[in-house]
ZAMARGU-4260 file (C-alpha; in steps of 0.2 Angstrom, whole numbers, plus 5000, padded with zeros to 4 digits):
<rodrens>
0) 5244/4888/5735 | 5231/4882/5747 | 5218/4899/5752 | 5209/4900/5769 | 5192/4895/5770
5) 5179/4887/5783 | 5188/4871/5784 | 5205/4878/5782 | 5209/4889/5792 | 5227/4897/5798
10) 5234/4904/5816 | 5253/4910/5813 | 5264/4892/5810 | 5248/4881/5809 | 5236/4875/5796
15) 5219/4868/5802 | 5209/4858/5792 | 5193/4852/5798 | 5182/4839/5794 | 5194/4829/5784
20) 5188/4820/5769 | 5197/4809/5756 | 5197/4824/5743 | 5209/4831/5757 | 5224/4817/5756
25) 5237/4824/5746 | 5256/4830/5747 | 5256/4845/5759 | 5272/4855/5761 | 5277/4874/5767
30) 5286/4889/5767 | 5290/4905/5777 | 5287/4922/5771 | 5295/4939/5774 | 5296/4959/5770
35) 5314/4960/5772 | 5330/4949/5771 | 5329/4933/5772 | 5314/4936/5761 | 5309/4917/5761
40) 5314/4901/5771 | 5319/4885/5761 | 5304/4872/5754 | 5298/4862/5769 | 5299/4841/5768
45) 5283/4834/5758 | 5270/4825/5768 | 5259/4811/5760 | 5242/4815/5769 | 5231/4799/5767
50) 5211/4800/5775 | 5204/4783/5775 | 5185/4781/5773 | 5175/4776/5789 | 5168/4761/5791
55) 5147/4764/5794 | 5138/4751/5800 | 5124/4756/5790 | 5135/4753/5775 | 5140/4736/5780
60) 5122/4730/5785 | 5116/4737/5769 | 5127/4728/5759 | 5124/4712/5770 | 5106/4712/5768
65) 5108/4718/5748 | 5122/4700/5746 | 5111/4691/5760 | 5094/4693/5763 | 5091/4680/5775
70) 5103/4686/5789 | 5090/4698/5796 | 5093/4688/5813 | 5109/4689/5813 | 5107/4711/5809
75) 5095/4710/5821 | 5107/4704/5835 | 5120/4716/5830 | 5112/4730/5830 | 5108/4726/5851
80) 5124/4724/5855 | 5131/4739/5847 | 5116/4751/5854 | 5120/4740/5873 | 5138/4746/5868
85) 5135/4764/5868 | 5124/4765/5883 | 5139/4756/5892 | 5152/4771/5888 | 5138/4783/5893
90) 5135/4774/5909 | 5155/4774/5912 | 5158/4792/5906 | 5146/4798/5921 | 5154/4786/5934
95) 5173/4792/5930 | 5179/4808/5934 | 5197/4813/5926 | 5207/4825/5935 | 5208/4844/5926
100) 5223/4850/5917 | 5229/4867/5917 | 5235/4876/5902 | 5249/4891/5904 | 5246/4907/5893
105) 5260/4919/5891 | 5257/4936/5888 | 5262/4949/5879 | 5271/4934/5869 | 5283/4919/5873
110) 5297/4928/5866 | 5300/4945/5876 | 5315/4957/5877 | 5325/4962/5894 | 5314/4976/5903
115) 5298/4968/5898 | 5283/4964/5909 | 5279/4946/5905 | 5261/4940/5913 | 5257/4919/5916
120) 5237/4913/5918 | 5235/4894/5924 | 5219/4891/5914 | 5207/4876/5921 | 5192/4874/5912
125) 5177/4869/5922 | 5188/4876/5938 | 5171/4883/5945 | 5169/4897/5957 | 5181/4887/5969
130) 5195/4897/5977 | 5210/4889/5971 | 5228/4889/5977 | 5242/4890/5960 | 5260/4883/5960
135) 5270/4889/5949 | 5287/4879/5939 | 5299/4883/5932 | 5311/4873/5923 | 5302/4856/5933
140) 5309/4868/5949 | 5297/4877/5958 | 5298/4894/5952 | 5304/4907/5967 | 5299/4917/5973
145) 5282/4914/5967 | 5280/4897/5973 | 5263/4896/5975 | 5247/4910/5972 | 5229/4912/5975
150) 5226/4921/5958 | 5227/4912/5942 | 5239/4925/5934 | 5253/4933/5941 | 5268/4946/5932
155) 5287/4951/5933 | 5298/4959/5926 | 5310/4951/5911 | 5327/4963/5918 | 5338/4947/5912
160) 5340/4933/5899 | 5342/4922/5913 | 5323/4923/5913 | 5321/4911/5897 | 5314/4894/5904
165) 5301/4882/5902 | 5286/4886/5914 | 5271/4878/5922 | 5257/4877/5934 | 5244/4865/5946
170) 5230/4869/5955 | 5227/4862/5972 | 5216/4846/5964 | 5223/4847/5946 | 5237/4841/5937
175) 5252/4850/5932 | 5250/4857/5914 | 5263/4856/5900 | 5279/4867/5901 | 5277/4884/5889
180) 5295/4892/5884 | 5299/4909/5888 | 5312/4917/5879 | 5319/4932/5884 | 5331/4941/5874
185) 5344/4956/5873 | 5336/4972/5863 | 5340/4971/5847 | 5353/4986/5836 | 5346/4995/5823
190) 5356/4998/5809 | 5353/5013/5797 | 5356/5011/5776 | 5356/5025/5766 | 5352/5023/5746
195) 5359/5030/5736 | 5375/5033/5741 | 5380/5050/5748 | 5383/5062/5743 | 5365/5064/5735
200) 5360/5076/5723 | 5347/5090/5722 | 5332/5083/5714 | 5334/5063/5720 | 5325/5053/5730
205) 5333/5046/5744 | 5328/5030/5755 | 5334/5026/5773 | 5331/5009/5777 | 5331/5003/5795
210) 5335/4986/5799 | 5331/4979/5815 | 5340/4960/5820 | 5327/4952/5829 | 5312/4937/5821
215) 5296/4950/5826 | 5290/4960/5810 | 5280/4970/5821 | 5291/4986/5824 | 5288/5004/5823
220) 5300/5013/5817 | 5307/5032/5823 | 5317/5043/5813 | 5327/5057/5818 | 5338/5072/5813
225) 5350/5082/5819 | 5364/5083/5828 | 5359/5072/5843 | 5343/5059/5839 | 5335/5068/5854
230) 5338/5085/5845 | 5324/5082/5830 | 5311/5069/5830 | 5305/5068/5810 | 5288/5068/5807
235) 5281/5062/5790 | 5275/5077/5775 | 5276/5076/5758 | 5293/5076/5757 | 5296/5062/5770
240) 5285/5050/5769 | 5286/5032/5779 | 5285/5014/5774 | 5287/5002/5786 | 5304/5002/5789
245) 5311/5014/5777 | 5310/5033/5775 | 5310/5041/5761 | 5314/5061/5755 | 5308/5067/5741
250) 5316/5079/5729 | 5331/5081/5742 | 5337/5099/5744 | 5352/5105/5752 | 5341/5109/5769
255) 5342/5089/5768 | 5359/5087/5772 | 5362/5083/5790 | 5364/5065/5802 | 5350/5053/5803
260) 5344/5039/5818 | 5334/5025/5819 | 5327/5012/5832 | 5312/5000/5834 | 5297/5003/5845
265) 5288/4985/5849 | 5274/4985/5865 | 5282/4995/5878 | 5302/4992/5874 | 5312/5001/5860
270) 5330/4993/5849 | 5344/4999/5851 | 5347/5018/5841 | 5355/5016/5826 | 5372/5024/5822
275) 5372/5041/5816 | 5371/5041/5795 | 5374/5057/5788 | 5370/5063/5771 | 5377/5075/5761
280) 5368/5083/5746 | 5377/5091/5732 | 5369/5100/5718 | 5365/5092/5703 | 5367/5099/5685
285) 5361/5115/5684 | 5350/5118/5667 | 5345/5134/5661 | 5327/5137/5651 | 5327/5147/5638
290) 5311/5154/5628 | 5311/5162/5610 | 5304/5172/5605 | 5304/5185/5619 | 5291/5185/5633
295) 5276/5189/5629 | 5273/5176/5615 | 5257/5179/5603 | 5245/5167/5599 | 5247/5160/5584
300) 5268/5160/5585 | 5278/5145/5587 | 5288/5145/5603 | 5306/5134/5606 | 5309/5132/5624
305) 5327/5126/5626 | 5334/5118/5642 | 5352/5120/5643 | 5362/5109/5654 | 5380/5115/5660
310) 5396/5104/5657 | 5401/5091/5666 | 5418/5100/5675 | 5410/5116/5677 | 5399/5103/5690
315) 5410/5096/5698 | 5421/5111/5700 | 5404/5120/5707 | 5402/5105/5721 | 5418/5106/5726
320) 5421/5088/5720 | 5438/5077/5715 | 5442/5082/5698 | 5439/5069/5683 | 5445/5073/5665
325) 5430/5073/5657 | 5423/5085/5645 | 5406/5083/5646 | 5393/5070/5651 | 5391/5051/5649
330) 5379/5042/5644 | 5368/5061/5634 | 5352/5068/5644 | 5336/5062/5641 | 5325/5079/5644
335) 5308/5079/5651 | 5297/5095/5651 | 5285/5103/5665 | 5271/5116/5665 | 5262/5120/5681
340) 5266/5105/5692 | 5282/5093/5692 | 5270/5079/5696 | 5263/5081/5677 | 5274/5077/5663
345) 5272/5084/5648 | 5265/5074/5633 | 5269/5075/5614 | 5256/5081/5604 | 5253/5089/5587
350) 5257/5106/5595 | 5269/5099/5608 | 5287/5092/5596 | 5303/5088/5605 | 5319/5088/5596
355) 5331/5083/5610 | 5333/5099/5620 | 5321/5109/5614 | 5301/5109/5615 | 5291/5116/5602
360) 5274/5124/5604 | 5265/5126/5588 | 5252/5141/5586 | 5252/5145/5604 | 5237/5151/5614
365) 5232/5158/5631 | 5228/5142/5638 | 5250/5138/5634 | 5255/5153/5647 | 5262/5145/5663
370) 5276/5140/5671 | 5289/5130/5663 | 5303/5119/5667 | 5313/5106/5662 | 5322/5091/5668
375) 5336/5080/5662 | 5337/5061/5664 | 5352/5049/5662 | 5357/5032/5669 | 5371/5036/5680
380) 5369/5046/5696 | 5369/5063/5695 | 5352/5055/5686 | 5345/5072/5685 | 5345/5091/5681
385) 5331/5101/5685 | 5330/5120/5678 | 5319/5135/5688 | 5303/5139/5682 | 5301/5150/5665
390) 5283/5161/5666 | 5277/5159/5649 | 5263/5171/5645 | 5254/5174/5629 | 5246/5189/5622
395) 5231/5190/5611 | 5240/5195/5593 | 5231/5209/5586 | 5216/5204/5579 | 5210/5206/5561
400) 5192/5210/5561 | 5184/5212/5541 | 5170/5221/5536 | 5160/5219/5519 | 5152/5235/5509
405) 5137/5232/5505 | 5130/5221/5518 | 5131/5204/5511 | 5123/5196/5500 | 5129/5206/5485
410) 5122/5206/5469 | 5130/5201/5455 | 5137/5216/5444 | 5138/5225/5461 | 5154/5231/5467
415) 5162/5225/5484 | 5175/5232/5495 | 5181/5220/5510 | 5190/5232/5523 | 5204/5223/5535
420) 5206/5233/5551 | 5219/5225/5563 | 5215/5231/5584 | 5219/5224/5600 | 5211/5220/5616
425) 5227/5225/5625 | 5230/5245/5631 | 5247/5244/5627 | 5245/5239/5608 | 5248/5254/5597
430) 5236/5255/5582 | 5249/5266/5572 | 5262/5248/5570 | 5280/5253/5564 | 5281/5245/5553
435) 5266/5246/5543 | 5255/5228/5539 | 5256/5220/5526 | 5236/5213/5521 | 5234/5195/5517
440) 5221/5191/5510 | 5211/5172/5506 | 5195/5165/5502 | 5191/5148/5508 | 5210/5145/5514
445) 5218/5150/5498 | 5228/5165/5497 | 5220/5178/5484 | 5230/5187/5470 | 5226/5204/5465
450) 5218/5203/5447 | 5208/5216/5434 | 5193/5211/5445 | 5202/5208/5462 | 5213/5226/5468
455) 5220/5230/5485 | 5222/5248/5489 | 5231/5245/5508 | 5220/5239/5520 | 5203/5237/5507
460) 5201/5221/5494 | 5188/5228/5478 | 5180/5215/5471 | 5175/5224/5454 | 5158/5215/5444
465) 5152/5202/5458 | 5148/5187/5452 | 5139/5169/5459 | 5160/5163/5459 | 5165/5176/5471
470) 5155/5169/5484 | 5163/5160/5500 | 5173/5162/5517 | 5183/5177/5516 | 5196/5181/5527
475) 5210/5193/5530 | 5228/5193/5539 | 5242/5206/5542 | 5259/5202/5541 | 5274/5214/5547
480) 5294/5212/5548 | 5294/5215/5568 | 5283/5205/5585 | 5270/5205/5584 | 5273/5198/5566
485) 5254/5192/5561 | 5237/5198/5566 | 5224/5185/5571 | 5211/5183/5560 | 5194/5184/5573
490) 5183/5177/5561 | 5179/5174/5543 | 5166/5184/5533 | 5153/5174/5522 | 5150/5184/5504
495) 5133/5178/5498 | 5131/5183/5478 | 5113/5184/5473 | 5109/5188/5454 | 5101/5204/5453
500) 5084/5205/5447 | 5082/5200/5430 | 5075/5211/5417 | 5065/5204/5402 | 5060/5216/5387
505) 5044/5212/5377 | 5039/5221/5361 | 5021/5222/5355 | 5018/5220/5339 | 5030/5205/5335
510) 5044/5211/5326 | 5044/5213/5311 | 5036/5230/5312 | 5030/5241/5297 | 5034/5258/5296
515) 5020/5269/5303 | 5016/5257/5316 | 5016/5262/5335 | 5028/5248/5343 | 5028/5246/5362
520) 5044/5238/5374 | 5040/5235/5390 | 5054/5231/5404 | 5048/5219/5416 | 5059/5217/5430
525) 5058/5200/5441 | 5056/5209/5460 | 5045/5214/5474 | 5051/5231/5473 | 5043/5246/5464
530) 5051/5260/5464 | 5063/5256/5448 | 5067/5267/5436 | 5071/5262/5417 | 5085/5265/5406
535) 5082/5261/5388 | 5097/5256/5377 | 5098/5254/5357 | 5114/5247/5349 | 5122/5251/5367
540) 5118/5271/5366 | 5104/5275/5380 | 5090/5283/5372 | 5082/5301/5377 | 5063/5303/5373
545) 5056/5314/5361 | 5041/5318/5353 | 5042/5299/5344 | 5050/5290/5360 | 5040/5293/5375
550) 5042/5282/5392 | 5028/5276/5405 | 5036/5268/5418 | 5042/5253/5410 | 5038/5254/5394
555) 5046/5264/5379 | 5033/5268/5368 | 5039/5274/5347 | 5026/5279/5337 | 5027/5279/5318
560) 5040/5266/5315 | 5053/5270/5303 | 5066/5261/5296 | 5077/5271/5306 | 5071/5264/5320
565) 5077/5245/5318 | 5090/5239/5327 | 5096/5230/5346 | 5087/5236/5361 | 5087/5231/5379
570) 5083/5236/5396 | 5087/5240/5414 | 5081/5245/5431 | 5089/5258/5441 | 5085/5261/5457
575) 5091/5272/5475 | 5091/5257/5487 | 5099/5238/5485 | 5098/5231/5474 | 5103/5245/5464
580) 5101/5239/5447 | 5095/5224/5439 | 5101/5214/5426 | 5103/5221/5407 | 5088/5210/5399
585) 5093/5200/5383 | 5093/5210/5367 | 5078/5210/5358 | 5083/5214/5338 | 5067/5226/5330
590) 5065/5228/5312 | 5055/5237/5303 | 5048/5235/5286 | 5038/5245/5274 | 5018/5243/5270
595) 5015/5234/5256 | 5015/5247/5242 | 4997/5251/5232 | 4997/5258/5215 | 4981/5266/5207
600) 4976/5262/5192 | 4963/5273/5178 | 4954/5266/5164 | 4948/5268/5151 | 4961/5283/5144
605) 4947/5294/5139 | 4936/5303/5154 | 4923/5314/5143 | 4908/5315/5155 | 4894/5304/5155
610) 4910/5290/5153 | 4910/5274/5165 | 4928/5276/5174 | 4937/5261/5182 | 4950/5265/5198
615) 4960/5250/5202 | 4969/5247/5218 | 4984/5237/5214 | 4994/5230/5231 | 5011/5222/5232
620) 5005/5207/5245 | 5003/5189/5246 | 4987/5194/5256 | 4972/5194/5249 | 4959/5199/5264
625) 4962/5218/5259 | 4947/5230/5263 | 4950/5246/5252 | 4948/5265/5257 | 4947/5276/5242
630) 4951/5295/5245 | 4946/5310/5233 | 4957/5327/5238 | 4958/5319/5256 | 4940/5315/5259
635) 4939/5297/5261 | 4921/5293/5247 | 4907/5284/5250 | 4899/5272/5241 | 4883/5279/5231
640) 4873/5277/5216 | 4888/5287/5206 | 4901/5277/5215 | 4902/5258/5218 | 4915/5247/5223
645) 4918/5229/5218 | 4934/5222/5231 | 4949/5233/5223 | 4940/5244/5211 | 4930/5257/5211
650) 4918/5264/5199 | 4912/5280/5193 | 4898/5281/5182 | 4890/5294/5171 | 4906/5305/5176
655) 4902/5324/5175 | 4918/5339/5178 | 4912/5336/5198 | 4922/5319/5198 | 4937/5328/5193
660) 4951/5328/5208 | 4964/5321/5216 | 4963/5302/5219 | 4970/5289/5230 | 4969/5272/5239
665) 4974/5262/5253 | 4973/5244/5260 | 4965/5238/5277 | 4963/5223/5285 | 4961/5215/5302
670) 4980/5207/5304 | 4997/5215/5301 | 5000/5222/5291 | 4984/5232/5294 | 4987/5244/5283
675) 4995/5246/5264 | 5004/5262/5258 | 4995/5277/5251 | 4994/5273/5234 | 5002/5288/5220
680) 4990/5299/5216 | 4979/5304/5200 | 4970/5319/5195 | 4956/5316/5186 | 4949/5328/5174
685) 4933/5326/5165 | 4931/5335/5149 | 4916/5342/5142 | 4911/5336/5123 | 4905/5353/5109
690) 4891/5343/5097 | 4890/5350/5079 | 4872/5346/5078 | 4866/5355/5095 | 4876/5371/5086
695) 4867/5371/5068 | 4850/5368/5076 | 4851/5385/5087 | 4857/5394/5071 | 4843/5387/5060
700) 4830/5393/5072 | 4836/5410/5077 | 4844/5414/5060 | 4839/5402/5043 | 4847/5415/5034
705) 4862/5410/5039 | 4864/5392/5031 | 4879/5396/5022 | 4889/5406/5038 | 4883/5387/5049
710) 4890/5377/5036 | 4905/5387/5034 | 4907/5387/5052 | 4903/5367/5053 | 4918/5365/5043
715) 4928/5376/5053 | 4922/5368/5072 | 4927/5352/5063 | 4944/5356/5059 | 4946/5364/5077
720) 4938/5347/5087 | 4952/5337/5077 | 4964/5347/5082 | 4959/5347/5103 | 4957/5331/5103
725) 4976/5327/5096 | 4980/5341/5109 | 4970/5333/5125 | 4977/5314/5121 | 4993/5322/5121
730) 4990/5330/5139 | 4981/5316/5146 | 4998/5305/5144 | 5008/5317/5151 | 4999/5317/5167
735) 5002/5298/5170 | 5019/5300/5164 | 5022/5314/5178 | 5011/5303/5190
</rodrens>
């Protein structure tokens, strides 16, 4: 299909093309368009158009001269006779004069109805400023009674068909113009079509359609109401609303029902008024919305909104209209659902299901309340059904707020109480529910079980013993048999679980200790705080002090180890503020072992004075670094020229009856064990010796007489020394025995 442009341009019935060229030529052929029926004419006949390509003199002398160069003359010579040739039609253009021709303008238009006012202009161009005199024709008659006229326009009024003719003009010194045909025609009728056929229902949309006989597409169209057209001229709203030639009501109502006109305006003349259409409106289906549950809905429950349409003979018994054995309707409703606006269909959705006649909202919240309605749709007319508006209005459902004791985070070993307390925003909620909640509770969206560690006393979750496990989202939910039936949880609480401090117990010396050693435990606690107090533990009892267990801050302090005092310890910090308590430390094991054991030796067996004693130390040890402490009757001795020492033994020489004691040892040395057991102890006597020869020398100077009494009594003090001696041997074994 050809498109305007510069070179082809379009007025009404007529294609211009300008400035032909071969890429023109082509088969042409048209058609006619309309709005209304006949909507198109038939295919016009096809038309070859041919452009043949001028003939330039330039071309021809350029190919003359290109074939033949030596015809320069004979170009020469053409070339004067063509230029003598155009000064010759300038030269007879200027001595000829033509005679004007008038051209006949009809206006408003060539075809006109009765009662129009038609106006004809004789148009000479190059006329002038001469005053002219105008005949006018009509027919090839002279047109009467305006025969001739000294304006170039003169009008009448079209009052009859008759008036139809082919019309003309001359001016005084100009031709006559060609005939232009007026056409003058009868008004046309206007004929009114209502769709779709009445009676119309509630709900439709109806369109009047006004049809106008007559070739002009140019009409306006009037509409009108009531019981005479004069009675109601319509104007257009949202309801009625105008397109050309038709007028259409929206959502008809039974205010609609009434007669209806139409006619045509063109220029200043109107068609014929219609007949009188009338339209009756019967309502359609009625359907009926119903909401569960109850109004108010709370957030978070799932709402069924049901629309209800009534049964076909209840309908038609309603309107008043011819019985029809039906049961119920044919072909089903299709249902279509509104919030807020008809114009605004509602759209499927996660939250938004339909199930034929019901719409389900899933977990409903305050931006769901509104108002509702539904519609059914089917393909025969009645099409539709539309319900009234339901008000849908949600509440907030009681909300669950949950609070944590202690704050959070925990430590582990602490224990935690989450509280669930259910309020409302609204004034009318009571906080006392009949009946009583049920507590849900769940931890990173799983539903908790009660447990040794997890109990629910009511509205309070105890998390006994926290651990790193317990940590996450925690939230809670209360359920009841009656609306609302769940509470809302506001927000889900974080449980952070730290370890609580840790404790480490160190014991100086290394273990193992010996008996008599002073041993320290010391409780270091990992934390910035310190205002801890310790608690010492020993095979799980908690210790007291004493006069051998004493405390200084964090460290347990037993002096004089003992057997008795091996076993498992461990520690931990107590304290008034969080973190109460830290961890138990690890158990530390202590024993405790003896001192390595000494035993004193004497040699030789026989202590007379003046004799050379040896004391030998003996200790039970693989050590052999020992420093030895020798004590006589619990005065440690010091080396002199009567007491020397050589490593383990020591050595009294030249003993005399001030050596006799008690005697005892002991080990040192620098490591542990620094110290051996006391050794046994020995009591060392020295004996004085009675010499024979000391006695007789005193008796033979004092007395000579009394040689025979010395030697009597030599005899005798023999006798007796045997007899001590046996005697003190026998003694001296006894005492080591004992010892």
């Amino acid at each position: 299909m050809l498109q305007t442009s510069d070179r082809y341009t379009v007025n009404r019935d007529t294609l211009t093309i300008r400035g032909v060229t071969e890429s023109d030529q082509g088969q042409y052929w048209c058609r006619g368009q309309r709005d209304e029926r006949p909507k198109s004419s038939q295919d016009s006949n096809q038309i070859n158009l041919s452009v043949n390509g001028q003939i330039s003199v330039f071309n021809i002398l350029s190919f003359l001269l290109a074939a033949c160069p030596y015809l320069l003359s004979t170009v020469v010579l053409l070339f004067k006779c063509c230029r003598a040739r155009v000064l010759m039609s300038f030269i007879h253009a200027g001595l000829t004069q033509e005679r004007l021709k008038p051209v006949v303008k009809v206006t408003p238009d060539q075809r006109v109805f009765r009662g129009e006012t038609v106006t004809l202009t004789c148009d000479i161009q190059r006329a002038g400023d001469n005053q002219w005199r105008y005949s006018w024709f009509k027919d090839g008659n002279t047109f009467y009674p305006y025969t001739t006229t000294t304006r170039a326009e003169f009008s009448f009024t079209a009052d009859y068909v008759s008036y139809s003719g082919e019309y003309s003009c001359r001016g005084e010194r100009s031709d006559i113009s060609a005939a232009v045909t007026l056409t003058v025609s009868d008004l046309p009728r206007s004929t009114l079509t209502v769709t779709p056929d009445s009676p119309v229902f509630t709900g439709e949309t109806v369109n009047l359609t006004c049809a106008i006989e007559s070739g002009h597409s140019d009409w306006r169209y009037e509409w009108f109401k009531g019981s005479t057209y004069y009675s109601s001229k319509l104007q257009p709203s949202d309801r009625y609303t105008v397109n050309r030639d038709t007028l259409t009501i929206r959502g008809a109502t039974v205010s609609d029902q009434d007669r209806f006109w139409c006619r045509g305006q063109i220029r200043s003349v109107s068609s014929y008024l219609s007949s009188a259409v009338y339209i009756s409106v019967k309502d359609s289906p009625r359907s009926t919305l119903t909401v569960t549950p109850d109004n108010p809905v709370f957030t978070g429950e799932t709402v069924n909104l049901t629309c209800v349409i009534e049964s076909h003979s209840n309908w038609r018994r309603r309107n008043s209209l011819t019985y029809v054995w039906r049961s119920d309707w044919t072909p089903e409703w299709r249902y279509e659902w509104y919030k807020d606006t008809d114009s605004v269909m509602l759209q499927t959705s996660d939250r938004y299901t339909v199930n034929r006649d019901t719409l389900t909202i899933r977990g409903a919240t305050e931006s769901d309340q509104g108002q509702y309605w539904c519609r059914g749709q089917r393909d025969e007319r009645p099409k539709s059904s539309q319900s009234s508006s339901v008000s849908l209005s949600v509440n907030d459902s009681p909300r669950s707020t949950l609070t944590v004791t202690p704050d959070s985070p925990v430590f582990t070993g602490e224990t935690v109480s989450l509280t669930c307390v259910i309020e409302s925003n609204h004034s009318d909620w009571r906080y006392e529910w009949t009946p009583e909640w049920r507590y849900e509770w769940y931890k990173d969206s799983a539903m908790l079980q009660t447990s040794d560690r997890y109990t629910v006393n009511r509205v309070t979750l105890t998390i006994r013993g926290a651990t790193e496990s317990d940590q996450g989202q925690y939230w809670c939910r209360g359920q009841r048999d009656e609306r609302p039936s769940s509470s809302q949880s506001r927000s889900g609480v974080s449980l952070s679980v730290k370890d609580s401090p840790r404790s480490t117990l160190t014991v100086t010396p290394d273990s193992p200790v010996f008996t008599g050693e002073t041993v320290n435990l010391t409780c270091v606690i990992e934390s910035n705080h310190s205002d801890w107090r310790y608690e010492w533990f020993k095979d799980s009892v908690m210790l007291q002090t004493s006069d051998r267990y004493t405390v200084n801050r964090d460290t347990l302090t037993i002096r004089g180890a003992t057997e008795s005092d091996q076993g498992q310890y461990w520690c931990r910090g107590q304290r008034d503020e969080r973190p109460k308590s830290s961890r138990s430390s690890s158990a530390v094991s202590l024993s405790v072992k003896d001192l390595p054991r000494s035993t004193l030796i004497v040699t030789p067996d026989r202590r007379d004075t003046g004799e050379t004693l040896n004391l030998t130390c003996v200790i039970e040890s693989n050590h052999s670094d020992w420093r030895y402490v020798w004590n006589k009757d619990s005065v440690m001795l010091q080396t002199s020229d009567g007491y020397t020492v050589n490593r383990d033994t020591l050595t009294i020489r030249g003993a005399t009856e001030s050596d006799q004691g008690q005697y005892w040892c002991r080990g040192q040395r620098d490591e542990r064990p620094n110290s051996s057991q006391d050794s046994n102890r020995i009591n060392l006597s020295v004996n004085g010796q009675i010499s024979v020869f000391n006695i007789l020398s005193f008796l033979l100077a004092a007395c000579p007489y009394l040689l025979s009494t010395v030697v009597l009594l030599f005899k005798c003090c023999r006798a007796r020394v045997t007899s001590t001696e046996d005697h003190r041997q026998f003694a001296v074994t006894e005492e080591q025995t004992s010892s």
